[in-house]
N, C-alpha and C positions, 0 to 999 in steps of 0.2 A: 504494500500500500504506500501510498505517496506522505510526505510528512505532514498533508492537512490533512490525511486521517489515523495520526498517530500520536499520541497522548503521553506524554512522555512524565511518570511520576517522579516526586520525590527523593526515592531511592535511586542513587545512583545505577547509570544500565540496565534499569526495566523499565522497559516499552509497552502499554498497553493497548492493544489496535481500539481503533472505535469507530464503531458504524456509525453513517447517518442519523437513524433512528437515538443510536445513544445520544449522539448531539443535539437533538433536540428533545430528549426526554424531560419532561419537567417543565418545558418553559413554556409561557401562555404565546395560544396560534400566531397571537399576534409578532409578538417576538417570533415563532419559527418562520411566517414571512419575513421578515426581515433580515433575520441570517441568511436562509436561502437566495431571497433576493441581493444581498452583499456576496454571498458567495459567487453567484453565479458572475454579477461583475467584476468578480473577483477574478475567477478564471481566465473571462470572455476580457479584461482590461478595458471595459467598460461600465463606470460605477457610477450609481444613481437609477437605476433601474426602479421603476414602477410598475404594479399589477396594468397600467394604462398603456406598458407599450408591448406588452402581450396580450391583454383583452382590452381593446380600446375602449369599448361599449359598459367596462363591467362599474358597476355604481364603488364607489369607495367601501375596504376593508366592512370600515363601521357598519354599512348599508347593510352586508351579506349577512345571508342564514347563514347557522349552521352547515347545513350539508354542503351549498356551495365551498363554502371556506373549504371544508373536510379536501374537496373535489382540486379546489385550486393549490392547498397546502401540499397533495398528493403530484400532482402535476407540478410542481415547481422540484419535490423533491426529489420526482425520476429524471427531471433535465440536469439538478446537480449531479445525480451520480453519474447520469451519460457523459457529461464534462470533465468530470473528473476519472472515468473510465479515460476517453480520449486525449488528458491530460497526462496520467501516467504511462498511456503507452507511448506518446511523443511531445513531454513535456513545449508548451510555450502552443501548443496547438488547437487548445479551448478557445483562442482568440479567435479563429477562424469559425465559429462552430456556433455565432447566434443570432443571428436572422437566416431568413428563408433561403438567401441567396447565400451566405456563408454554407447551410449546409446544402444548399444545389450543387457549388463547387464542388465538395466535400467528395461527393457522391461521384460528380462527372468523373472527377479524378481517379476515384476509386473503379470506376468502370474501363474507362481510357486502360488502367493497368491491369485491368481485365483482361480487357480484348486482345492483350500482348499474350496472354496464357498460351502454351503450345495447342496446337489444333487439335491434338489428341486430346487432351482436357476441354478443349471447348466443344467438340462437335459430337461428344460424349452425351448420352443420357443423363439429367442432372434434377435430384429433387430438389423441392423450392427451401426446402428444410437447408441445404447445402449449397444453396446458390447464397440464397442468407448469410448462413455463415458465411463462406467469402465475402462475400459486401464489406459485411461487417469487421473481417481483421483489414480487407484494404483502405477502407474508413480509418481504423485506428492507427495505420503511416500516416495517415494528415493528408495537407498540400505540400504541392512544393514549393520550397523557400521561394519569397515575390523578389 
């Protein structure tokens, strides 16, 4: 795991890992947007981030139900660990990776280095379960340096 999710105690040379969930264990929703939200600028090197430039339409925190909140706190927290998935496997590469068009790159790229696979592997029978996967580790090389 990457040093933002490593918790380093007291005791000299013990490390103790800590999920997501531990990080926000205990704190009021409101606080967990709010890390989340810093986090993810945090990654992305864009900070100040508001629930407004991901749901444009959505009424202020205070405004929402319950289950909303539940619904948006959930969705915020799977884009952090996606970031910081694609963070530890090429560090400085969450920057790339938050708006639509960062991850379209993201993607082309990862396909473009597809389409180099040998022709044996490409013209191969291939479930979607394992096209996926590929996607997905050539996603986590990033882009290429601009």
């Amino acid at each position: 795991m990457s040093l933002s999710n490593t918790l380093y105690t007291a005791q000299a040379g013990q490390v103790k890992q800590e999920s997501m969930e531990d990080r926000l264990a205990g704190l009021e929703k409101e606080k967990q947007l709010k890390y989340l939200l810093w986090k993810i600028g945090d990654l992305t090197e864009r900070e100040g981030l508001g629930l407004g430039e991901y749901w444009p339409h959505m009424k202020a925190w205070e405004d929402l139900e319950e289950p909303v909140r539940d619904r948006v706190l959930k969705a915020l927290g799977e884009e952090t660990r996606a970031l910081e998935l694609l963070e530890e496997a090429q560090p400085g590469h969450a920057r790339w990776a938050l708006t639509m068009r960062d991850k379209l790159l993201l993607y082309i790229e990862a396909i473009h280095r597809m389409m180099e696979y040998p022709d044996e592997e490409l013209d191969r029978p291939c479930l979607w379960r394992d096209f996926r996967a590929k996607v997905a580790m050539e996603v986590k090389k990033g882009r290429r340096a601009e």
